[in-house]
ZASE-596628 format. One record per residue (C-alpha): residue number from 1; x, y, z; residue in three letters. Coordinates in nm, 3 decimals. Example, Ala and Ser with C-alpha at 12.3 -4.5 7.8 and 13.67 -1.06 7.14 Angstrom:
// ZASE-596628
(finu 1,(1.230,-0.450,0.780),'ALA')
(finu 2,(1.367,-0.106,0.714),'SER')
END
This chain:
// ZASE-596628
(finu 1,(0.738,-3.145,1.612),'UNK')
(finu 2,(0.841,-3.053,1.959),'UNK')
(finu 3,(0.884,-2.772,2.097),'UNK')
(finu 4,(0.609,-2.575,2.099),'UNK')
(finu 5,(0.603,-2.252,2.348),'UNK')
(finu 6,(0.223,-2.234,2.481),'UNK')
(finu 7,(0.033,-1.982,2.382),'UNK')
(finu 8,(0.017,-1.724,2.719),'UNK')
(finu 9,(-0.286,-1.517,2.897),'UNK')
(finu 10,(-0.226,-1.138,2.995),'UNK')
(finu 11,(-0.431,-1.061,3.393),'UNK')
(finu 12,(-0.727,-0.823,3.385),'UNK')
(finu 13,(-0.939,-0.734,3.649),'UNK')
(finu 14,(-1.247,-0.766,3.436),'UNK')
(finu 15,(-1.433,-0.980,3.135),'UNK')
(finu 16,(-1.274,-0.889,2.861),'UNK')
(finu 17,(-1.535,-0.706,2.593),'UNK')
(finu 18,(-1.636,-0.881,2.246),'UNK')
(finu 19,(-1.653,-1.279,2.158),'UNK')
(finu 20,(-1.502,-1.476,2.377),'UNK')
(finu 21,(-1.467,-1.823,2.525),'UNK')
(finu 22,(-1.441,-1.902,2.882),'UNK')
(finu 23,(-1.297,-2.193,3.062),'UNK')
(finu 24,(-1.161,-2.240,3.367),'UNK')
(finu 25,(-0.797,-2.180,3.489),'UNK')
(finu 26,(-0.657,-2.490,3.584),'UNK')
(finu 27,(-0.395,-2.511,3.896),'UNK')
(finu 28,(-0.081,-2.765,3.762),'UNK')
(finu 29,(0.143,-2.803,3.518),'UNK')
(finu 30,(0.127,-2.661,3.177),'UNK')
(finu 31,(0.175,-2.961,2.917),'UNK')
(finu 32,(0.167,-2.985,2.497),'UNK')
(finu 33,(0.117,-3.348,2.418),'UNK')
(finu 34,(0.266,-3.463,2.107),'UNK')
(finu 35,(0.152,-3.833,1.940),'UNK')
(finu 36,(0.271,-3.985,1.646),'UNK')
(finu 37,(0.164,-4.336,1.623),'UNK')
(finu 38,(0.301,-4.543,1.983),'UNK')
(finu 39,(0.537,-4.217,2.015),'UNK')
(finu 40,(0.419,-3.969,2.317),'UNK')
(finu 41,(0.598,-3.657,2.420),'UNK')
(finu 42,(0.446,-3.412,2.715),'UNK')
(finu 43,(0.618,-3.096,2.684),'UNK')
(finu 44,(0.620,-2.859,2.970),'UNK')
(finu 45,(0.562,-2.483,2.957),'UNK')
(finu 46,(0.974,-2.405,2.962),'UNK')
(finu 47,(1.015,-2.680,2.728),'UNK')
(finu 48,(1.167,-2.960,2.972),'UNK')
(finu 49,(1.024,-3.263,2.873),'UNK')
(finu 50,(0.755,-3.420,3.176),'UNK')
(finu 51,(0.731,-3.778,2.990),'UNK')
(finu 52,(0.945,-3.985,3.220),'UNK')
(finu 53,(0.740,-3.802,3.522),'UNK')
(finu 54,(0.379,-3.908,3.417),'UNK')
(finu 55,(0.398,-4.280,3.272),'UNK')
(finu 56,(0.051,-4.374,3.365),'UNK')
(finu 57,(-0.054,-4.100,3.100),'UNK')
(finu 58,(0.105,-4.219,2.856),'UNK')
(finu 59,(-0.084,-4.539,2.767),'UNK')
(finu 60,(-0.444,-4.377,2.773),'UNK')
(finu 61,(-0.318,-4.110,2.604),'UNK')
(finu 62,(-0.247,-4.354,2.285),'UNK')
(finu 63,(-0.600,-4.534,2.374),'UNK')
(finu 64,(-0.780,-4.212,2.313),'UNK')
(finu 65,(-0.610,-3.910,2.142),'UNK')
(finu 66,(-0.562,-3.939,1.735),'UNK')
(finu 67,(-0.261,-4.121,1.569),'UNK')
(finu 68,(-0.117,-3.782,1.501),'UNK')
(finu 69,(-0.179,-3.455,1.710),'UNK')
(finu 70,(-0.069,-3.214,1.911),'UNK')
(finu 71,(-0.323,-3.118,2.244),'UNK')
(finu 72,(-0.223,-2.807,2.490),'UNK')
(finu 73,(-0.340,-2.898,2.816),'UNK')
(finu 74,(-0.283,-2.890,3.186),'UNK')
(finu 75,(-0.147,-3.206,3.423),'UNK')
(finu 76,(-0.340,-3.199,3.763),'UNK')
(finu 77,(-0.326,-3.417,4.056),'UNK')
(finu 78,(-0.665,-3.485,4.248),'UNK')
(finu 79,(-0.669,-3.586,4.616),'UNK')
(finu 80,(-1.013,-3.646,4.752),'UNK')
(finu 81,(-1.166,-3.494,4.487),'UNK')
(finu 82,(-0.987,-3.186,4.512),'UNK')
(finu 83,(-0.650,-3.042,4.331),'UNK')
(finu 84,(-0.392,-3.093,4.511),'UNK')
(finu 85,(-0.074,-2.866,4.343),'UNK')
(finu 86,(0.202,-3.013,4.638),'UNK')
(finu 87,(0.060,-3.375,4.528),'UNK')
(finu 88,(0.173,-3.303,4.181),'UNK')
(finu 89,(0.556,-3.136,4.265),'UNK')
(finu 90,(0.625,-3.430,4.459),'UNK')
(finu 91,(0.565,-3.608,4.100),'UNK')
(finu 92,(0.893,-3.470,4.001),'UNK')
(finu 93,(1.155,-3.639,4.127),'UNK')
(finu 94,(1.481,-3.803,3.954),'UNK')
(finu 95,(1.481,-4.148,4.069),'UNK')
(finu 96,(1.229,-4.382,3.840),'UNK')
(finu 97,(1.129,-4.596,4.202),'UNK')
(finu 98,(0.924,-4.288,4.329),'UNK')
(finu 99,(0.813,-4.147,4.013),'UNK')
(finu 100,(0.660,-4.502,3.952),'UNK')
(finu 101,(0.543,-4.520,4.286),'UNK')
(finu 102,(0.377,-4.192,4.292),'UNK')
(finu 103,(0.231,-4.278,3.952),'UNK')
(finu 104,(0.044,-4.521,4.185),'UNK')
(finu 105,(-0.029,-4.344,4.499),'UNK')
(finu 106,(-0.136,-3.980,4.303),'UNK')
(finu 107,(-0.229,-4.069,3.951),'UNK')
(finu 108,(-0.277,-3.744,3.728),'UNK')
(finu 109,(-0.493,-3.647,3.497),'UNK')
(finu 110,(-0.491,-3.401,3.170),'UNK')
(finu 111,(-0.713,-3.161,3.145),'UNK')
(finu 112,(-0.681,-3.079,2.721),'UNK')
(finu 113,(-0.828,-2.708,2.628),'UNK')
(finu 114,(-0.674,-2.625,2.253),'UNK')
(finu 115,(-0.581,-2.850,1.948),'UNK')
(finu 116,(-0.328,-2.757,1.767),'UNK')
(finu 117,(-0.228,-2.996,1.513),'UNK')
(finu 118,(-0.443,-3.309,1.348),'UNK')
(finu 119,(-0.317,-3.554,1.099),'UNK')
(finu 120,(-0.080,-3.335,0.852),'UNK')
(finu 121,(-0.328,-3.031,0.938),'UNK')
(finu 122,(-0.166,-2.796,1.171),'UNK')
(finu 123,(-0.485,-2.609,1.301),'UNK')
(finu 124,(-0.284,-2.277,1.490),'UNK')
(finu 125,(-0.383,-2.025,1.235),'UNK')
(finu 126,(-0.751,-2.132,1.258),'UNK')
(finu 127,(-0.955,-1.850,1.513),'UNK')
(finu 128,(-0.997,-2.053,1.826),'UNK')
(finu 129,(-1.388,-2.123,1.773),'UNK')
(finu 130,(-1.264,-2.371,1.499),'UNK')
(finu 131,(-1.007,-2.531,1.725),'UNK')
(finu 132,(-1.235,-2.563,2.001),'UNK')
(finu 133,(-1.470,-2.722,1.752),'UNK')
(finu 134,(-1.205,-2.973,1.668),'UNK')
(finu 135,(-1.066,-3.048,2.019),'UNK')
(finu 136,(-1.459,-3.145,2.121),'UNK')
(finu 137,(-1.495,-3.336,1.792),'UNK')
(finu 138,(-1.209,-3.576,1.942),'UNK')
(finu 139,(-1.340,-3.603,2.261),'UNK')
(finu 140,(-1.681,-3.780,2.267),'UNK')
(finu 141,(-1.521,-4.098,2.436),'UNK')
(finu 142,(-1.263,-3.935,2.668),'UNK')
(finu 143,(-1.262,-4.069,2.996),'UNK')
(finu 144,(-1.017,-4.015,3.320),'UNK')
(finu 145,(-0.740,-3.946,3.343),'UNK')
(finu 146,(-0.797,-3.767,2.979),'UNK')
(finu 147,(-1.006,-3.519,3.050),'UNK')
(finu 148,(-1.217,-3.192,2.794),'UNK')
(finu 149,(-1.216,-2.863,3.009),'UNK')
(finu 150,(-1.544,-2.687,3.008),'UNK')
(finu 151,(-1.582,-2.409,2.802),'UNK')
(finu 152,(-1.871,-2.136,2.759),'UNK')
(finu 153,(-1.971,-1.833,2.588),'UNK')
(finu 154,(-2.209,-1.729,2.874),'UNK')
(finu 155,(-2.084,-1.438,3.082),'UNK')
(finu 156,(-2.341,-1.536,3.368),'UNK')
(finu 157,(-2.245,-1.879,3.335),'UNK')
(finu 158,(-1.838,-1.781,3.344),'UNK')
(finu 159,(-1.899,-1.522,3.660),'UNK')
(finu 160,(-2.105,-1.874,3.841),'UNK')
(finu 161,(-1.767,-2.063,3.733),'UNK')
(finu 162,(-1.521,-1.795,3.822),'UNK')
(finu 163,(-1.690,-1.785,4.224),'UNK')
(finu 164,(-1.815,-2.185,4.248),'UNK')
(finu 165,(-1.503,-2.419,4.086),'UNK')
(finu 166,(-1.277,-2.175,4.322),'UNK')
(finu 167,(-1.386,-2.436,4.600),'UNK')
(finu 168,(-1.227,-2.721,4.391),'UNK')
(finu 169,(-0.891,-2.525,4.375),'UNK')
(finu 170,(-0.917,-2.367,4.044),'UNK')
(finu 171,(-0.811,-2.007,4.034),'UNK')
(finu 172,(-0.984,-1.790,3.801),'UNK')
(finu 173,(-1.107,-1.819,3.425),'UNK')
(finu 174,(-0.957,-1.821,3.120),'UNK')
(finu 175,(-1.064,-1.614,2.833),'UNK')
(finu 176,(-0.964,-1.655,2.458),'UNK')
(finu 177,(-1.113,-1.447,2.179),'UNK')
(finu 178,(-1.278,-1.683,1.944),'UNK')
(finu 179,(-1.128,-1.544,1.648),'UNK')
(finu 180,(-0.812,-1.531,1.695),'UNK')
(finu 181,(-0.566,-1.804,1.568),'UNK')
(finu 182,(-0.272,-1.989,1.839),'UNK')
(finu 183,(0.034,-1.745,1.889),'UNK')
(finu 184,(0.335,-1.935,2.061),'UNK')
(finu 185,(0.502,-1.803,2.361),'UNK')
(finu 186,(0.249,-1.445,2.302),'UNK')
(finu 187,(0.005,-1.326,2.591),'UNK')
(finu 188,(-0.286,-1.306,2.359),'UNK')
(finu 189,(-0.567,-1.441,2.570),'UNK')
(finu 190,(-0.663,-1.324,2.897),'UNK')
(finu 191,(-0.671,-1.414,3.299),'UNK')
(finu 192,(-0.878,-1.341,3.562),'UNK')
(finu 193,(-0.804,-1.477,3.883),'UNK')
(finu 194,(-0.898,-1.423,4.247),'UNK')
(finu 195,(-0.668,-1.165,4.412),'UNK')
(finu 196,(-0.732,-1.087,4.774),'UNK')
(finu 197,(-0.507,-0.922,5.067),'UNK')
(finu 198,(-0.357,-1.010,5.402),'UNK')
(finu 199,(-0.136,-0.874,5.660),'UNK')
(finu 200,(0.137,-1.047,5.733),'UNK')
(finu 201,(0.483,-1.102,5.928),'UNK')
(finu 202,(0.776,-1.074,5.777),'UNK')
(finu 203,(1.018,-1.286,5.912),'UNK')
(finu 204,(1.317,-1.269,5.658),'UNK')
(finu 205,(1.449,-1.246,5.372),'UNK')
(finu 206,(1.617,-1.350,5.031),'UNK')
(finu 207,(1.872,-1.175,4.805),'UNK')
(finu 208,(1.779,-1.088,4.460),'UNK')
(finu 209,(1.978,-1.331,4.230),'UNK')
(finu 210,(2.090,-1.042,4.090),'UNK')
(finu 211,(2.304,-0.984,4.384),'UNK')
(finu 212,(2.191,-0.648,4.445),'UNK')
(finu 213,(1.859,-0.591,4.693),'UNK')
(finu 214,(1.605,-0.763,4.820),'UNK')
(finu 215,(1.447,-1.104,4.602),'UNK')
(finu 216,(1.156,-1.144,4.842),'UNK')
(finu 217,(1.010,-1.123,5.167),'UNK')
(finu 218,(0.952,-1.468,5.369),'UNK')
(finu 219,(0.609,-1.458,5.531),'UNK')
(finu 220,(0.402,-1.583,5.819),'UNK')
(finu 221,(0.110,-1.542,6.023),'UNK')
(finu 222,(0.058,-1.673,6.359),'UNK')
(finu 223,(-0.204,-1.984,6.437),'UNK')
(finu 224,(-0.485,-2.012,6.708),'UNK')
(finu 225,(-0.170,-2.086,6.983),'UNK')
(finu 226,(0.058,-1.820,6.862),'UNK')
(finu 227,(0.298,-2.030,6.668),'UNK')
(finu 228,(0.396,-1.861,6.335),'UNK')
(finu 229,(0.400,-2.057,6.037),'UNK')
(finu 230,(0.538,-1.976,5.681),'UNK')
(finu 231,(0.328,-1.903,5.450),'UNK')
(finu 232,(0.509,-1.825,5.124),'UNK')
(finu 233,(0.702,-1.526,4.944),'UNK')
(finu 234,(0.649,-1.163,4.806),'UNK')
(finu 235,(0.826,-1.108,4.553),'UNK')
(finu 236,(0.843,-0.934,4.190),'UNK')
(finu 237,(0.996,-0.579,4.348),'UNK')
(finu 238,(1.132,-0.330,4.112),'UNK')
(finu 239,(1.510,-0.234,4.114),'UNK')
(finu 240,(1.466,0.084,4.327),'UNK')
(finu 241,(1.216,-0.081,4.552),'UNK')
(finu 242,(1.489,-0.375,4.599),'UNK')
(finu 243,(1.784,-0.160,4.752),'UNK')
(finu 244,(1.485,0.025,4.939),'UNK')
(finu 245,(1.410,-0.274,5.157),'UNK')
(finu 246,(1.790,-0.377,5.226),'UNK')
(finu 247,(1.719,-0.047,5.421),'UNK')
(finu 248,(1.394,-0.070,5.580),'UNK')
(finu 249,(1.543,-0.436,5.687),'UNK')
(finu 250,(1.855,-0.364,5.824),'UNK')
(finu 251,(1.775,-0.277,6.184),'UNK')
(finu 252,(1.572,-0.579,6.213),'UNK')
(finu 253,(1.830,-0.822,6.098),'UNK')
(finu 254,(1.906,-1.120,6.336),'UNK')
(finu 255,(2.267,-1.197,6.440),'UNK')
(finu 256,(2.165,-1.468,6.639),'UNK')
(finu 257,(1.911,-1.728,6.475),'UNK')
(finu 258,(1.834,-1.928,6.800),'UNK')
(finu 259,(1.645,-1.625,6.902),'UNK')
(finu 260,(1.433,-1.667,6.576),'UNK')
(finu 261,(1.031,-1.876,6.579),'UNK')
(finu 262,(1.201,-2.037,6.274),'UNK')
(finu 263,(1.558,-2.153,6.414),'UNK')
(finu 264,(1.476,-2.532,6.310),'UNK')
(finu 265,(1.479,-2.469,5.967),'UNK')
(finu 266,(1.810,-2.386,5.876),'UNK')
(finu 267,(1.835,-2.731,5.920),'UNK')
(finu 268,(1.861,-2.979,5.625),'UNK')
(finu 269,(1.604,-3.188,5.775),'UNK')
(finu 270,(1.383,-2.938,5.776),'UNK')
(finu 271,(1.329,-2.982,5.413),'UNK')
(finu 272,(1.223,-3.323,5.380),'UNK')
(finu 273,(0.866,-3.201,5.194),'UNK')
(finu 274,(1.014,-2.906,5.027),'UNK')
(finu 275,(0.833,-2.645,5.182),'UNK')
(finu 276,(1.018,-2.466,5.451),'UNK')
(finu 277,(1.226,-2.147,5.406),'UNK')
(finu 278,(1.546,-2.227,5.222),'UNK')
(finu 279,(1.400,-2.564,5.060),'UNK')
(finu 280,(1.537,-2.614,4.681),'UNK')
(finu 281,(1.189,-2.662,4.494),'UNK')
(finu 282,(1.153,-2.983,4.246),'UNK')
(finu 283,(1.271,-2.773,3.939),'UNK')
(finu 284,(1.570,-2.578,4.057),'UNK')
(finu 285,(1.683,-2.814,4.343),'UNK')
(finu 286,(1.976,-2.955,4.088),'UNK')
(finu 287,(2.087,-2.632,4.006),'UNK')
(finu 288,(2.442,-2.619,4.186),'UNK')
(finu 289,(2.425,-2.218,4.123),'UNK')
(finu 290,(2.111,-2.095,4.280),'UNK')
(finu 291,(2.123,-1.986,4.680),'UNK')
(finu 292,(1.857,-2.125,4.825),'UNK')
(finu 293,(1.965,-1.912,5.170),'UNK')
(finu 294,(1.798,-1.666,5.364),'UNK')
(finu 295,(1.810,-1.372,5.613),'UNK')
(finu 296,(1.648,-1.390,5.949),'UNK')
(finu 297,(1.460,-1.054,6.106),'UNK')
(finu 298,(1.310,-0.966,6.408),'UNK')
(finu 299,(0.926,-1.091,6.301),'UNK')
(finu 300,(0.823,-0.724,6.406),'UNK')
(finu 301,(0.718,-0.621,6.086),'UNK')
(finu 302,(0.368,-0.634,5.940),'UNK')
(finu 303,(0.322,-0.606,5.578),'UNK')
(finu 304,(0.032,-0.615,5.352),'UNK')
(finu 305,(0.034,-0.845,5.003),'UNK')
(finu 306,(-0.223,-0.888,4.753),'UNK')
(finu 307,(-0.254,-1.314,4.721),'UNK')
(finu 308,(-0.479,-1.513,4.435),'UNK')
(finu 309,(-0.466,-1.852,4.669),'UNK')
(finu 310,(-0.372,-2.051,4.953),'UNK')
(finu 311,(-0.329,-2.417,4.937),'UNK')
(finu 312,(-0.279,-2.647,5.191),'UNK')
(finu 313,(-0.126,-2.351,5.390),'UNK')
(finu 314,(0.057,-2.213,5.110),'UNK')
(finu 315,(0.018,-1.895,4.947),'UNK')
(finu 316,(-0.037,-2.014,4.539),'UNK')
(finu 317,(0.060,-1.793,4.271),'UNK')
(finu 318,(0.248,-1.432,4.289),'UNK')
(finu 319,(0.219,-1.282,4.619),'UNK')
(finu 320,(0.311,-0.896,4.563),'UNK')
(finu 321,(0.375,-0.631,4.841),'UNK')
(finu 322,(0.105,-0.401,4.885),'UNK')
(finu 323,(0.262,-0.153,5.170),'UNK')
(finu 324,(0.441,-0.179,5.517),'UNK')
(finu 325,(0.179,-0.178,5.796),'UNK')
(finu 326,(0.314,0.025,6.082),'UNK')
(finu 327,(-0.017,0.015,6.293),'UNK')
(finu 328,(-0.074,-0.352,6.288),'UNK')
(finu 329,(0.031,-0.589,6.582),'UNK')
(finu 330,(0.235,-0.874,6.419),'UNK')
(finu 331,(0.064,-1.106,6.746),'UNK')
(finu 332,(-0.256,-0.990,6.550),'UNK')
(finu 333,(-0.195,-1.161,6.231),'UNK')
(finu 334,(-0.346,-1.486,6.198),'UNK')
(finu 335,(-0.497,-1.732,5.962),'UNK')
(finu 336,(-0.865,-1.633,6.058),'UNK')
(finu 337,(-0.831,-1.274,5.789),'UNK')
(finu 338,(-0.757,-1.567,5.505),'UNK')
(finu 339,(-1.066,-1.619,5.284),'UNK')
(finu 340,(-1.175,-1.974,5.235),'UNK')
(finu 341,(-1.451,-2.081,4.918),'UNK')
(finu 342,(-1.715,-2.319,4.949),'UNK')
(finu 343,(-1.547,-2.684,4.868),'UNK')
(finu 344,(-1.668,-2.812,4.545),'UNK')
(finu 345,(-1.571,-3.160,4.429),'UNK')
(finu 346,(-1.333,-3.128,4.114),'UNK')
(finu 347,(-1.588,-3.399,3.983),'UNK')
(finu 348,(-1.853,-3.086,3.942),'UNK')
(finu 349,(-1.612,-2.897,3.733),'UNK')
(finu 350,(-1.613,-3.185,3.458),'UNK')
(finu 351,(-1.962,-3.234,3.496),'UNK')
(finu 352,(-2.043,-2.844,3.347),'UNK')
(finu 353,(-1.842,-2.981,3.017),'UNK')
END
């Protein structure tokens, strides 16, 4: 019975050593689906329920899983082929009009990689070769949107993956030891994702919602005509490192905002997609008690962060600070240092199943 915490992945920079299963890291929303007979729940990774956001799931999901499981799996959204993460946060919105409209306009698919319960069996003590087993046993007639993930012992084949499916906006691979059974809410498979770096220009700041320090550092880099565009966050500072940058900020502060590149967007119109500076995201936007507000500085200040992915503009994932970058221009920072993969259709992904 609901809830079940997912099982979680620890980041390493390499393969891990010994028997292991590779698949590929998915880029949405973390999902256990529970059926019992007509009766569907989708579960999310902090345990709010997603079934009222995903209703065109729901039927196929009772066409094709068993009368009684439990699947861990991933919701995507696919826009020409290709994931599209800001296609799926729009999905989550309170009023029932645009979630069914949505359901129409940017249908989503799941993406099932682990079984975890079948019939009265419950199959997470079983070493994860025996679940896999299972999970593929189910899903000789699955067909969109309910979708096997690939999985692999090759190495060679796993290092082709980790390179090639980054083009269809997957970020990495996933790696689970095959003999070891499903631990809730426990980092006991492992991650390896794309991490890069990029100089960029800070342009302001957030408090920590601890009140004390810095939260993170609001970044951009400048476009072919000089205008500079956000880009995302660094964030995920230690305590010292936190009162450090109130500091190293200070004497760039802006009193006046009119003199900053980003003046417009202290204004609630602004944030009609959710993606400027200051912009409540889909999860947290209801929350009365969290300050979406930020600092303006001076965008004098160059800064270099180690990023997995950007999408559709956006950095994706945790952006971390890497060190302050006294010697570079901030005019000199544009979108041309960003890496960008080969496009592969998402299509090819399912295909290696």
């Amino acid at each position: 019975m609901p809830p079940v915490k997912p099982m979680l992945a620890k980041a390493v920079d390499a393969m891990p050593d010994g028997k292991v299963s590779f698949e590929p890291k998915w880029d949405g929303f973390r999902c256990i689906v529970f059926r019992d007979g007509d009766e569907i729940e989708l579960g999310s990774r902090n345990e709010r329920p997603l079934t009222r956001y995903f209703p065109e799931l729901l039927d196929p999901l009772r066409d094709l899983l068993p009368e009684r499981c439990v699947v861990d799996s991933e919701v995507i959204v696919e826009q020409g082929d290709q994931l599209d993460f800001d296609a799926l946060q729009q999905r989550i919105h309170p009023a029932e009009s645009r979630v069914n409209m949505l359901a129409e306009k940017s249908p989503a698919t799941i993406v099932a990689f682990d079984l975890l319960a079948l019939g009265d069996v419950d199959l997470m003590t079983l070493p994860f070769a025996d679940r896999r087993a299972a999970l593929a046993s189910i899903a000789g007639d699955w067909t969109t949107p309910v979708r096997l993930t690939p999985a692999t012992t090759d190495r060679d084949e796993a290092a082709d993956w980790f390179t090639r499916f980054e083009g269809a906006g997957l970020d990495g691979l996933i790696m689970k030891p095959q003999d070891k059974p499903y631990v809730q809410n426990k980092r006991t498979q492992f991650k390896l994702k794309h991490v890069r770096t990029a100089d960029c220009v800070v342009a302001g700041f957030r408090i920590h919602k601890s009140g004390d320090g810095v939260g993170s550092l609001l970044l951009g880099l400048h476009d072919e005509d000089g205008q500079l565009h956000h880009l995302g966050v660094a964030a995920s500072f230690t305590a010292k490192k936190r009162v450090e940058l109130v500091d190293e900020l200070k004497p760039h502060r802006l009193d006046d905002i009119a003199e900053h590149p980003w003046a417009a967007w202290l204004e609630a119109e602004a944030h009609a997609d959710g993606r400027m500076p200051g912009a409540p995201n889909r999860w947290s936007g209801a929350d009365p008690e969290r300050d979406h507000s930020w600092i303006p500085v001076r965008p004098e200040l160059v800064v270099e962060v180690k990023y997995v992915q950007v999408t559709n503009g956006r950095f994706r994932g945790t952006t971390r600070m890497v060190r302050w970058r006294p010697d570079r221009d901030p005019d000199s920072c544009g979108y041309d240092q960003l890496e960008v993969p080969e496009p592969l259709p998402v299509s090819e992904v399912f295909a290696a199943c």
